[in-house]
C-alpha positions as CSV (number, residue, x, y, z in Angstrom):
1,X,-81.9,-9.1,-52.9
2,X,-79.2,-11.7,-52.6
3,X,-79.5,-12.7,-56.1
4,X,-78.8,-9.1,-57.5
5,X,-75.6,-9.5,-55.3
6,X,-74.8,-12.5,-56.6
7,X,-75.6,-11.2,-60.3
8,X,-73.1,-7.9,-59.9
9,X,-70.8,-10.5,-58.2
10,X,-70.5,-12.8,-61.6
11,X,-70.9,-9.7,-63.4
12,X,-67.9,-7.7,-61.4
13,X,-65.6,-11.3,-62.1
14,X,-66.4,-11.5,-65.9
15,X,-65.8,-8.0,-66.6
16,X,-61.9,-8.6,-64.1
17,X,-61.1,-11.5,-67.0
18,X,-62.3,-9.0,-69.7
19,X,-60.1,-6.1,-69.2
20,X,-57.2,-8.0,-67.4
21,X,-55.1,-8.6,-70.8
22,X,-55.5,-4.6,-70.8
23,X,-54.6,-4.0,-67.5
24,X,-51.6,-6.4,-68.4
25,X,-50.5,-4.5,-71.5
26,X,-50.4,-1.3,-70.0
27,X,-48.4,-2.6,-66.9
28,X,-45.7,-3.9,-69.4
29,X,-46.1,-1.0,-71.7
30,X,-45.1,1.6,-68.8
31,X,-42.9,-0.9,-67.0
32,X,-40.1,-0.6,-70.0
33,X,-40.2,2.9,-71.2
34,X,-43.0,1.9,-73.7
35,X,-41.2,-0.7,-74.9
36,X,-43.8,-3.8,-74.2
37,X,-42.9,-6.6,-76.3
38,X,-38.8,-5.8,-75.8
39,X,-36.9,-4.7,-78.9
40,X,-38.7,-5.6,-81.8
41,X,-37.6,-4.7,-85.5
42,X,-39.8,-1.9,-87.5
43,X,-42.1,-3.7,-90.1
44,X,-40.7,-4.2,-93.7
45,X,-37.1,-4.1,-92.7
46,X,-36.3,-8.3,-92.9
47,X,-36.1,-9.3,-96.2
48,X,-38.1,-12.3,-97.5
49,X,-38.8,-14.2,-100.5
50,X,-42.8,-13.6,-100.0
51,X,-42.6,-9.6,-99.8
52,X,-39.9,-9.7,-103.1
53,X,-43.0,-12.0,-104.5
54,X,-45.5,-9.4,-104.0
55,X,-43.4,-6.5,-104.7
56,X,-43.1,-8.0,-108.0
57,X,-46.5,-8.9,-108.6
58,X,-47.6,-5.1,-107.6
59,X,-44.8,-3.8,-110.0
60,X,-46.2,-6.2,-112.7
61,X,-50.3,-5.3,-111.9
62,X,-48.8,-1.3,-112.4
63,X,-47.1,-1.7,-115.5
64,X,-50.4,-3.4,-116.8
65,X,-52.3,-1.1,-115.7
66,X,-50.6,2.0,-116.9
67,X,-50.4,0.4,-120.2
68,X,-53.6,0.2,-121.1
């Protein structure tokens, strides 16, 4: 019997380490008005010379594309 404790002891402490990054996220998540990583800008506002690059290559790929 002791070593079915000791198996949903180990068991109980893995699963603790598993979901504490979850447990973490939704602590900071509901600590600043769901806001957890602070003020963060939305995606694809900063400008950069690797989204004109692809921005260009997709314009190219559909002017190809809708030539043929």
């Amino acid at each position: 019997m002791g070593s079915v404790t000791l198996l949903f002891l180990i068991m109980f402490i893995i699963a603790g380490c598993a979901f504490a990054p979850l447990g973490y996220f939704i602590y900071k998540f509901t600590q600043e008005n769901g806001k957890p990583f602070g003020e963060t800008e939305p995606h694809g506002d900063s400008q950069s010379w690797v989204l004109d690059l692809a921005e260009k290559l997709i314009h190219k790929a559909k002017a190809v594309i809708s030539k043929k």
